[in-house]
N, C-alpha and C positions, 0 to 999 in steps of 0.2 A: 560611450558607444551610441549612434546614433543609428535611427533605424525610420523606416518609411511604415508611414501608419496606414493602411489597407482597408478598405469598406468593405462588405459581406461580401461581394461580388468579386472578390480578388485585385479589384482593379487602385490604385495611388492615388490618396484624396490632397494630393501637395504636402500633407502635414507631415511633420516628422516629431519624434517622442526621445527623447537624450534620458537611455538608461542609466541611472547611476552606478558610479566604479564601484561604492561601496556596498551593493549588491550585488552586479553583474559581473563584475571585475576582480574577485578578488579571489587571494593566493588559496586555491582548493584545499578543502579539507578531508582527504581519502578516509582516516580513520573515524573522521565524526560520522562521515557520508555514513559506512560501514555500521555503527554502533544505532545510531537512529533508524536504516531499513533493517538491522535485526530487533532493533524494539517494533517497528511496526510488524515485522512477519512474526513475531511473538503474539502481540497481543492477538492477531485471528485467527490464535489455537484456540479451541474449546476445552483443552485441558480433562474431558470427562473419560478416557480412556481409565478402561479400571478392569483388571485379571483379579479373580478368590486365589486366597492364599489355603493353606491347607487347615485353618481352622472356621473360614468360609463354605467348605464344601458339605454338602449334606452326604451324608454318608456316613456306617456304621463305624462303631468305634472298638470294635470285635477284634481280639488278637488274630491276625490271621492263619497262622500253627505256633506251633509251641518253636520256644526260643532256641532248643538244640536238638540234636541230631538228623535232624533233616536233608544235610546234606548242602541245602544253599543257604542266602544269606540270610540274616534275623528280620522279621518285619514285624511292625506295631501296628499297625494301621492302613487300610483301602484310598487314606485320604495321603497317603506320602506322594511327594511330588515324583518318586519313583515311577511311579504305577500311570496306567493309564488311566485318564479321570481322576488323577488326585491334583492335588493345589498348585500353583504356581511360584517357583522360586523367585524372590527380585522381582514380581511382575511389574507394570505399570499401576500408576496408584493417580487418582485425581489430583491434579495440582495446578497453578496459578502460573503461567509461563511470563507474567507483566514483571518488565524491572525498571529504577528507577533511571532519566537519564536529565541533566539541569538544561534549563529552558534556554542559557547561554550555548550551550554545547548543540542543542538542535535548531536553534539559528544558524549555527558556523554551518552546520550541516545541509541545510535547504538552501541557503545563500551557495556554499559549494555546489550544490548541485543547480540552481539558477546559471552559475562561471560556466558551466561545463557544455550547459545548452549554449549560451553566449557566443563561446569560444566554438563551437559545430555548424551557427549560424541554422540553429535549428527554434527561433526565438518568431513568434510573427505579432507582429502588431496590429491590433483593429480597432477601427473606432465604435465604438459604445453602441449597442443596436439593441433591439429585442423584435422578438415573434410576435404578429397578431394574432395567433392560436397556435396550438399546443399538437402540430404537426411534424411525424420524423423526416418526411422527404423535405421540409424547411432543413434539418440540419443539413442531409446527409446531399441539399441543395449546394450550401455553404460549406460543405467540404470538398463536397466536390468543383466548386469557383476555384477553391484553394491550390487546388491539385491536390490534395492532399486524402485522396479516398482510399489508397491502398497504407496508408499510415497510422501509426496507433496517434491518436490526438487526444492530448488536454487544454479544455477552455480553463480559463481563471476569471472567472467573474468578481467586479466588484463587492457583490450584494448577492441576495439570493434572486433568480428570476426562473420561477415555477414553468413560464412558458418556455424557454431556452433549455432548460433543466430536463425536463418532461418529454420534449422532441427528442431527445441525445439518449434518451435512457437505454431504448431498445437498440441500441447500436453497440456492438461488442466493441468496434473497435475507440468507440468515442467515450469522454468521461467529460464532466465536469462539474467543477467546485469552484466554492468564492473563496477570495486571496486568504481568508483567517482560515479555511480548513485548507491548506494547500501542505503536503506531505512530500517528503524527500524520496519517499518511494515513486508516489506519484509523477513527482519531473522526472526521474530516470526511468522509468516504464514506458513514458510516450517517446515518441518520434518526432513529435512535433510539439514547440509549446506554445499555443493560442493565447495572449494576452489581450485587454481591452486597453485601450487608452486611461479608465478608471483605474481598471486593476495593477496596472504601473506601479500609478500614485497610490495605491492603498499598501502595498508590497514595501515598500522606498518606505513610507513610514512607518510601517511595521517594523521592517530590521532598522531602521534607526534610531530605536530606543534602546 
């Protein structure tokens, strides 16, 4: 797949970038897709969610009448989860929501989702640029060149670039990361996906190991 590489200003600098089939192109994979964004929406649970159970509760431990004749039913205790203000049955309890998924399986996965932007023609290509300073209306200049201002957008930088990085941050609708933290959630989330000319080549050699 061939694609016209674009300078900051939106405008066709002649060059063109030949994505590789074996990234961009290939036979999707719904289920990995699927299994890698429920490991990412896992992992940014906090897991601290936590209910007393009924030997957690402060509270007496005083028979509260006598066992029979009363008329209703037997109680032992102010802390039964009967009562109001006693424990919680089955409540939630702290736990670790991370599971595990192989490094093969969330390649298939991000590569899937690379095909998908491909095939939507939602893919842009730019040549390699950075910021003089560490300004948002720089970015939301360069999105707006794009057309691309009413769009959720992800940049894919080669490398980290604090100026680029820094301008984008205060923009809800913008993100962006270098090709080695790039996330399956991440490409299905944007609308649009900003590649560099670097980030290509860094992406193409990553999955081709």
């Amino acid at each position: 797949m061939e694609i016209n590489v674009l300078n900051v200003s939106g405008k066709e600098t002649g060059a063109k970038v030949q994505l590789s089939d074996a990234v961009f192109a290939i036979e999707p994979n719904d289920h990995a897709i699927y299994l890698d964004v429920k490991q990412y929406l896992a992992n940014q649970r906090q897991g601290t969610h936590k209910a007393k159970q009924r030997n957690e509760i402060a509270g007496s431990t005083r028979k509260l009448h006598k066992q029979k004749g009363t008329g209703g039913a037997r109680a032992g205790s102010i802390k039964s989860p009967l009562f109001n203000g006693g424990g919680r049955v089955f409540g939630p309890q702290p736990r670790d929501y991370s599971f595990k998924l192989n490094k093969k399986l969330k390649q298939l996965a991000r590569k899937s989702a690379l095909t998908y932007k491909a095939q939507d023609n939602s893919i842009v290509v730019l040549e390699d640029f950075n910021f003089d300073s560490i300004k948002t209306k720089n970015y939301v200049q360069l999105v707006a060149d794009l057309n691309f201002t009413n769009e959720k957008t992800l940049l894919v930088l080669p490398a980290a670039n604090q100026n680029i990085y820094l301008s984008s941050r205060n923009l809800k609708k913008a993100k962006v990361v270098t090709a080695d933290q790039l996330s399956t959630y991440d490409v299905l989330n944007a609308g649009k996906l900003l590649l560099t000319t670097g980030s290509v080549k860094t992406l193409e050699e990553a999955f081709a190991k």
